[in-house]
C-alpha positions as protocol buffer text, in pm:
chain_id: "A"
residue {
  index: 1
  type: UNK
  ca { x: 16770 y: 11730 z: 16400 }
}
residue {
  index: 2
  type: UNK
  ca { x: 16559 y: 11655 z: 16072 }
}
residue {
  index: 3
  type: UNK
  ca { x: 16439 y: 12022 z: 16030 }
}
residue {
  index: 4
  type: UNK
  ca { x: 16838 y: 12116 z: 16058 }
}
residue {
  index: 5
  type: UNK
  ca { x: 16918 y: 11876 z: 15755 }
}
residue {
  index: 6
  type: UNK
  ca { x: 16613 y: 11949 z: 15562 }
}
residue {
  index: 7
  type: UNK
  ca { x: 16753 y: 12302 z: 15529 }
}
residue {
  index: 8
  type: UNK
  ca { x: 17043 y: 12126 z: 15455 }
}
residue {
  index: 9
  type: UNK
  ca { x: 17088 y: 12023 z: 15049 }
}
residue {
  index: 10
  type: UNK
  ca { x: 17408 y: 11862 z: 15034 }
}
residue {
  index: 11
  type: UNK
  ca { x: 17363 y: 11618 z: 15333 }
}
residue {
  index: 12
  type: UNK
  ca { x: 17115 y: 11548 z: 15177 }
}
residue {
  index: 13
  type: UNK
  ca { x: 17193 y: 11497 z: 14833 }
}
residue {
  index: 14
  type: UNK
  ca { x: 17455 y: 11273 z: 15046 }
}
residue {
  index: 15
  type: UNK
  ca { x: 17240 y: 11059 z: 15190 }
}
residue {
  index: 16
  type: UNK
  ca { x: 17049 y: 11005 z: 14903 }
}
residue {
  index: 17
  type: UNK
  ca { x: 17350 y: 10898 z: 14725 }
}
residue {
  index: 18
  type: UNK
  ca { x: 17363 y: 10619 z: 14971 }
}
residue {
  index: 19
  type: UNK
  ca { x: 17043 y: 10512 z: 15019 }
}
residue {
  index: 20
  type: UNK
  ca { x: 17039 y: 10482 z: 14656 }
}
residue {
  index: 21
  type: UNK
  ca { x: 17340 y: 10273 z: 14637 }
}
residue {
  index: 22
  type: UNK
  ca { x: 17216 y: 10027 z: 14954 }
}
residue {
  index: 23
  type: UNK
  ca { x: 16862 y: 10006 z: 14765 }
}
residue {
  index: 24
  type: UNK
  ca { x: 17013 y: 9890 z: 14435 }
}
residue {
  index: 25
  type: UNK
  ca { x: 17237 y: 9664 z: 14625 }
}
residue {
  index: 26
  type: UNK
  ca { x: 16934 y: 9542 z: 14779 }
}
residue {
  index: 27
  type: UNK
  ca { x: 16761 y: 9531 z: 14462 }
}
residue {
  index: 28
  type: UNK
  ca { x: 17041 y: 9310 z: 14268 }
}
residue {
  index: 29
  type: UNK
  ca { x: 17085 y: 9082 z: 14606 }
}
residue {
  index: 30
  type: UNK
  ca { x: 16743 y: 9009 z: 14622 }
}
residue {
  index: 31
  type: UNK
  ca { x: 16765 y: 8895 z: 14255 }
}
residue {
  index: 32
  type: UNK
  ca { x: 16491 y: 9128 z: 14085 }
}
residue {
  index: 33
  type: UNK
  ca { x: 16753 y: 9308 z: 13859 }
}
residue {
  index: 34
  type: UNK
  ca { x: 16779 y: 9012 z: 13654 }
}
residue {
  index: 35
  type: UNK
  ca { x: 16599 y: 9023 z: 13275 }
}
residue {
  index: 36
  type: UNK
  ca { x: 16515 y: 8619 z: 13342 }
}
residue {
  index: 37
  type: UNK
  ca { x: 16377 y: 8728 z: 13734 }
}
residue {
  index: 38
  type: UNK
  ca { x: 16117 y: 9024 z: 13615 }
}
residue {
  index: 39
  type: UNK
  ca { x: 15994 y: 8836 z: 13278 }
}
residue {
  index: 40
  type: UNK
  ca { x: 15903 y: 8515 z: 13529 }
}
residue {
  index: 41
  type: UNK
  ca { x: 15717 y: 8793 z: 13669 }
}
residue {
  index: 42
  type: UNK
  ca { x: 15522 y: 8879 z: 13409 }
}
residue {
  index: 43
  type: UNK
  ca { x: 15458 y: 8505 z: 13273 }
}
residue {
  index: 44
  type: UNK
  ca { x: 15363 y: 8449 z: 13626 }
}
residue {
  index: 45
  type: UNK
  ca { x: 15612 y: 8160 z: 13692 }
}
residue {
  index: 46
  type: UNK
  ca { x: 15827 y: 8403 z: 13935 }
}
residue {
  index: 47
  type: UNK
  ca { x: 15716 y: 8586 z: 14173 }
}
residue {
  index: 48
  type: UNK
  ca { x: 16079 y: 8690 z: 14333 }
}
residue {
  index: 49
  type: UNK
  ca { x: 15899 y: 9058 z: 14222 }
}
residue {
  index: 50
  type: UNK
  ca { x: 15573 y: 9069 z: 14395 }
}
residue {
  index: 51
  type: UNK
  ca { x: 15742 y: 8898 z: 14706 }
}
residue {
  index: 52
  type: UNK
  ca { x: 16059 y: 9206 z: 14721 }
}
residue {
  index: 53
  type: UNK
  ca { x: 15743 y: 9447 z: 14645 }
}
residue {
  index: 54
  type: UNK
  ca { x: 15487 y: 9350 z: 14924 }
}
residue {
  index: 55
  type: UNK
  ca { x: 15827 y: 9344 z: 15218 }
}
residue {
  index: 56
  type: UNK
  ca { x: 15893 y: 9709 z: 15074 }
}
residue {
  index: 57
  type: UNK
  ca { x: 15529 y: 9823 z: 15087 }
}
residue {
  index: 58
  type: UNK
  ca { x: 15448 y: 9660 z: 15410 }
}
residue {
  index: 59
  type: UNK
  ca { x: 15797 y: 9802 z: 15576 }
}
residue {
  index: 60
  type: UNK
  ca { x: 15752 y: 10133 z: 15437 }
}
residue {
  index: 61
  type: UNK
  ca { x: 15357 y: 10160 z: 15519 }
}
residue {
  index: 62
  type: UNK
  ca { x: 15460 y: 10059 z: 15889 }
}
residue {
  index: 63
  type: UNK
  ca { x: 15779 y: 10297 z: 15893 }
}
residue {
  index: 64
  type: UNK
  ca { x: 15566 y: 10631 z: 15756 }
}
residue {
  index: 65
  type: UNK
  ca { x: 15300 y: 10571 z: 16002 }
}
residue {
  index: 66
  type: UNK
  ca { x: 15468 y: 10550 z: 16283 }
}
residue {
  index: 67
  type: UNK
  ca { x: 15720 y: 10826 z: 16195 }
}
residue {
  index: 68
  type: UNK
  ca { x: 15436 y: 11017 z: 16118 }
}
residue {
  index: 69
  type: UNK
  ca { x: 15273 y: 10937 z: 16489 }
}
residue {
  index: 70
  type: UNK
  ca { x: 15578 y: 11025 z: 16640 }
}
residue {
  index: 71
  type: UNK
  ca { x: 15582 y: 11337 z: 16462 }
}
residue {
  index: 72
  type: UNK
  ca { x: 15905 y: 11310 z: 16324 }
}
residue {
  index: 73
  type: UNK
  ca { x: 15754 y: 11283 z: 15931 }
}
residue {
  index: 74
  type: UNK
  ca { x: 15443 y: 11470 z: 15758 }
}
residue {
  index: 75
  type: UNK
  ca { x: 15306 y: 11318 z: 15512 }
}
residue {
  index: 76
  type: UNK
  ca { x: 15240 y: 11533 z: 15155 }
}
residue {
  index: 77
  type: UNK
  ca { x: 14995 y: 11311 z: 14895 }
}
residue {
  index: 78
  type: UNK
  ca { x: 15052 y: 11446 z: 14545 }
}
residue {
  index: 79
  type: UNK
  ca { x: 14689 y: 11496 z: 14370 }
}
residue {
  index: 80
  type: UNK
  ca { x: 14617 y: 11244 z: 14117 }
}
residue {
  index: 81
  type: UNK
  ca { x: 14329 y: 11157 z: 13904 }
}
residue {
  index: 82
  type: UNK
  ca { x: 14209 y: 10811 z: 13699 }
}
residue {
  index: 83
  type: UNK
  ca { x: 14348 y: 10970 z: 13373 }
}
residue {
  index: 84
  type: UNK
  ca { x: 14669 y: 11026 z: 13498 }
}
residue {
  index: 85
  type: UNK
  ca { x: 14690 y: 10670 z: 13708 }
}
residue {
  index: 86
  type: UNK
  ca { x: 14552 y: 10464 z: 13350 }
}
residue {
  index: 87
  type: UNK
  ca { x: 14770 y: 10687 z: 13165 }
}
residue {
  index: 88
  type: UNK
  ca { x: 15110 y: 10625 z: 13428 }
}
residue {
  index: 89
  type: UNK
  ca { x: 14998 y: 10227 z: 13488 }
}
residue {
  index: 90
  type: UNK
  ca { x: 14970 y: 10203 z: 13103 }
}
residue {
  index: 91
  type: UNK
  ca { x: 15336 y: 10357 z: 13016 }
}
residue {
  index: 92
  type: UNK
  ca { x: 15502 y: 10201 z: 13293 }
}
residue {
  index: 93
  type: UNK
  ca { x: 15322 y: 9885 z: 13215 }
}
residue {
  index: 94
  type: UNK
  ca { x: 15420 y: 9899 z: 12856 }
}
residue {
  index: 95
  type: UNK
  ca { x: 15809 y: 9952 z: 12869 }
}
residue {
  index: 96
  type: UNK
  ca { x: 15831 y: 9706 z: 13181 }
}
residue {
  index: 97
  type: UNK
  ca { x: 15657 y: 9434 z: 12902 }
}
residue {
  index: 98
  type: UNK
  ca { x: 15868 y: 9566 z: 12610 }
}
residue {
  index: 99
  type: UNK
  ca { x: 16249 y: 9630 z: 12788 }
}
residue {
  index: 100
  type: UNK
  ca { x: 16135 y: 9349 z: 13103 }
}
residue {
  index: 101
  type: UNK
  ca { x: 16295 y: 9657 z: 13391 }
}
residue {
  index: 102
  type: UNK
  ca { x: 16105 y: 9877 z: 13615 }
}
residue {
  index: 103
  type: UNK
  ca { x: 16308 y: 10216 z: 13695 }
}
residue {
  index: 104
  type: UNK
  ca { x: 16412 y: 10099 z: 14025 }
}
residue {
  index: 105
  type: UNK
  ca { x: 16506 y: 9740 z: 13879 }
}
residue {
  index: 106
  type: UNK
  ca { x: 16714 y: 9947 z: 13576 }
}
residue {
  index: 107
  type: UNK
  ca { x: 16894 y: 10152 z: 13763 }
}
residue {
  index: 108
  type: UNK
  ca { x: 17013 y: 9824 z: 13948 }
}
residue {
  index: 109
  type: UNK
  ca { x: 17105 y: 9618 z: 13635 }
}
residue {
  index: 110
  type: UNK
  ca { x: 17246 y: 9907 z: 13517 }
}
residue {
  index: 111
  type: UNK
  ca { x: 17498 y: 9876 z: 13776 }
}
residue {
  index: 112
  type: UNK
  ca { x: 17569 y: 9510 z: 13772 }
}
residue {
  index: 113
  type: UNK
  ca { x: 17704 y: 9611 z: 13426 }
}
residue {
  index: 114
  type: UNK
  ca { x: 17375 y: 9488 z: 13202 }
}
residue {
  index: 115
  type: UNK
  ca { x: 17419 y: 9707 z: 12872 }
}
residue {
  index: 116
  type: UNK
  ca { x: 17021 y: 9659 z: 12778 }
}
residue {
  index: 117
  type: UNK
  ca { x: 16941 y: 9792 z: 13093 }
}
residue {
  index: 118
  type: UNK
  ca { x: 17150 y: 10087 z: 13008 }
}
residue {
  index: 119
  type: UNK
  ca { x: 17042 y: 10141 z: 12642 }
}
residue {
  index: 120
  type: UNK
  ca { x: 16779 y: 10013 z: 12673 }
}
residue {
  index: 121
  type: UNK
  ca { x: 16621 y: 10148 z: 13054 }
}
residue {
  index: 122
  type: UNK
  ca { x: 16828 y: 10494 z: 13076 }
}
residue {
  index: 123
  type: UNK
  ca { x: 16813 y: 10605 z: 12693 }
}
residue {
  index: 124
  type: UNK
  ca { x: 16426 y: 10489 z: 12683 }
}
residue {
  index: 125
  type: UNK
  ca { x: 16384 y: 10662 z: 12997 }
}
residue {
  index: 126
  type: UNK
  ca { x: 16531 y: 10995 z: 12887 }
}
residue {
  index: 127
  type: UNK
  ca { x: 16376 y: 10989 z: 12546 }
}
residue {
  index: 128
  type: UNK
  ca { x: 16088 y: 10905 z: 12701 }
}
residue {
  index: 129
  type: UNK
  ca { x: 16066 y: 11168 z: 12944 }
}
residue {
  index: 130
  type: UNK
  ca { x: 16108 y: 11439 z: 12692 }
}
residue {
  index: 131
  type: UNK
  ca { x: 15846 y: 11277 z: 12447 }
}
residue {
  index: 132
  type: UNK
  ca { x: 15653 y: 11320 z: 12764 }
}
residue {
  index: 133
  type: UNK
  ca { x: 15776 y: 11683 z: 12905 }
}
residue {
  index: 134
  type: UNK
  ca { x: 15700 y: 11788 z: 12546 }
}
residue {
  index: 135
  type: UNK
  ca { x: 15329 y: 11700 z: 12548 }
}
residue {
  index: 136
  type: UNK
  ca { x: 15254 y: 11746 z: 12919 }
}
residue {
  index: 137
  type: UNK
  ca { x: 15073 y: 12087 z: 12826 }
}
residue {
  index: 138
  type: UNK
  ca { x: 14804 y: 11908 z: 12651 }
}
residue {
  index: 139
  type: UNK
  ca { x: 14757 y: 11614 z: 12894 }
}
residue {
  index: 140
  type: UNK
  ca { x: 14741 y: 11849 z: 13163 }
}
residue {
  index: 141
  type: UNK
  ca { x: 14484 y: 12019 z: 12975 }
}
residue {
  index: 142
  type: UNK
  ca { x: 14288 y: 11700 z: 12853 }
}
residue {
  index: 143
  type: UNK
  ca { x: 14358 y: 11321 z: 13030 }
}
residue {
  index: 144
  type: UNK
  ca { x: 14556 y: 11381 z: 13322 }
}
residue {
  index: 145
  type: UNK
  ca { x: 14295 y: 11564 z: 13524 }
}
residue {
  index: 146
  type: UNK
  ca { x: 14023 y: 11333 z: 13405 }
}
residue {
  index: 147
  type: UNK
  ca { x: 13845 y: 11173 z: 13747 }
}
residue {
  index: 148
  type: UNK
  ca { x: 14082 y: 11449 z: 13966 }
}
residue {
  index: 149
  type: UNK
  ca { x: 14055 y: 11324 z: 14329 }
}
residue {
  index: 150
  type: UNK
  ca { x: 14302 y: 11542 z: 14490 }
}
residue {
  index: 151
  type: UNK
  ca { x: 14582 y: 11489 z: 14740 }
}
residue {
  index: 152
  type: UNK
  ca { x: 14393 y: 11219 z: 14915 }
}
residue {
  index: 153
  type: UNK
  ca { x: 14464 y: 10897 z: 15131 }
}
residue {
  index: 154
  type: UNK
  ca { x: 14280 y: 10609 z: 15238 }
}
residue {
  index: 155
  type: UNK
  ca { x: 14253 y: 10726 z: 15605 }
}
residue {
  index: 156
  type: UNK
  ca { x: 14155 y: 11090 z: 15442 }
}
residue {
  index: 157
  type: UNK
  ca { x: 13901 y: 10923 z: 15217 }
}
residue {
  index: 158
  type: UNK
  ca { x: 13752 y: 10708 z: 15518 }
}
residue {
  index: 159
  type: UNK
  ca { x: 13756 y: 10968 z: 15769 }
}
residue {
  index: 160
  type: UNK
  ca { x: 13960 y: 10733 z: 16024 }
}
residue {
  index: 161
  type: UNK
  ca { x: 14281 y: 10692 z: 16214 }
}
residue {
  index: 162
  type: UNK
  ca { x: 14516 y: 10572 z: 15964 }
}
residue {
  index: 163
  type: UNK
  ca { x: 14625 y: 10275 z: 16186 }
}
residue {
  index: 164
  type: UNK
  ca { x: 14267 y: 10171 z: 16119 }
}
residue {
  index: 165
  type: UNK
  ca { x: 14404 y: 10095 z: 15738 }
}
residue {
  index: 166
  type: UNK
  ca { x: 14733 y: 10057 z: 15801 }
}
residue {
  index: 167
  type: UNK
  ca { x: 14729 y: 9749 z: 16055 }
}
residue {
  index: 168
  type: UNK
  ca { x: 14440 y: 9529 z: 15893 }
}
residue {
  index: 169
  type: UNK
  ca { x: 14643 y: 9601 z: 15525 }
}
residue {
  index: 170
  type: UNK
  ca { x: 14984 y: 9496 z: 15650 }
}
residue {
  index: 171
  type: UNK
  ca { x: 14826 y: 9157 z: 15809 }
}
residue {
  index: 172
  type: UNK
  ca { x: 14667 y: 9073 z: 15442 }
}
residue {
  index: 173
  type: UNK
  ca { x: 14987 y: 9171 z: 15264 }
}
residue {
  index: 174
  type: UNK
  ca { x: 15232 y: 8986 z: 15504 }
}
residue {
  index: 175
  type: UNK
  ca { x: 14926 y: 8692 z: 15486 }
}
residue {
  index: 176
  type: UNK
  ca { x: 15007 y: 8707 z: 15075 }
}
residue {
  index: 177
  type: UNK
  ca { x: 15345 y: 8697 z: 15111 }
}
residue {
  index: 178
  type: UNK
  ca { x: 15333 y: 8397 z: 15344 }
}
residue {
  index: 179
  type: UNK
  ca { x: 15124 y: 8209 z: 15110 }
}
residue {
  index: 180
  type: UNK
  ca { x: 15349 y: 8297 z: 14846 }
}
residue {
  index: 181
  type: UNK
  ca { x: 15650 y: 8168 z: 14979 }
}
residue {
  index: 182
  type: UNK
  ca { x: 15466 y: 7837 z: 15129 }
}
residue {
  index: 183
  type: UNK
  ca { x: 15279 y: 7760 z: 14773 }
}
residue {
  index: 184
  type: UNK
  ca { x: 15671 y: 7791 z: 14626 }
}
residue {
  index: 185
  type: UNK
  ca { x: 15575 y: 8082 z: 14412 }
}
């Protein structure tokens, strides 16, 4: 069934479409498309962020694995490298300070109608991805392969089962989140 609509584009393309929609729905329900939610998050006097964040990760983590187990996914890691993580963390960290949206959260303001999300998030974005498209010869060449460790995971890196990670680091993330939510954070 999945190997039929991988070949498949437009399903596809379909069901991205949807999932899209249902994540920024998701997104704006759970409050984090809000300008007011995501700077609380960085002043630390919100955490509506981190809490949305750790269910994703822990849901996802859980969901990959065990599609993975059941061979019905295969995982691909992308290569990266310190340069290119610093470099990444420190643009994304940057415009989420200066325009207070994440590309996810964006998209979702975006379509709750918020105009600086649009200007703002989507024409930033753009520009910003050709600024970047334009010099991505010479940080491929220089930064972005600085501290290269390859297409590796934690299991990979270990030399374990994956469950061995996956188990013990969705306990200490679902502990956080608990502790969140009782200390009223």
């Amino acid at each position: 069934m999945f190997k039929t609509l991988y070949s498949r584009k437009g399903p596809q393309l379909v069901i991205g479409l949807i999932i899209g929609i249902l994540f920024g729905f998701l997104l704006q329900r759970g409050g984090v498309t809000h300008y007011d939610v995501i700077i609380g998050q960085l002043l630390l006097t919100d955490f509506t962020v981190v809490k949305v964040m750790l269910s994703a990760v822990i849901t996802g983590m859980l969901g990959v694995h065990l599609l993975k187990s059941l061979g019905l996914a295969k995982l691909h890691p992308k290569p990266g490298s310190l340069g290119s993580t610093v470099l990444g963390g420190l643009i994304f960290g940057a415009g989420f300070a200066i325009l207070g949206y994440c590309p996810g959260t964006v998209a979702g303001a975006v379509g709750q109608g918020s105009l600086d999300a649009l200007f703002g998030g989507v024409v930033g974005a753009l520009i910003g991805a050709g600024i970047f498209a334009a010099i991505y010869p010479k940080l491929q060449k220089g930064i972005l392969n600085k501290g290269d460790f390859g297409p590796q995971t934690l299991p990979e890196l270990f030399g374990v089962n994956p469950w061995i990670i996956v188990i013990p680091s969705a306990i200490i993330l679902t502990s956080l989140l608990v502790w969140l939510e009782k200390a009223g954070l």
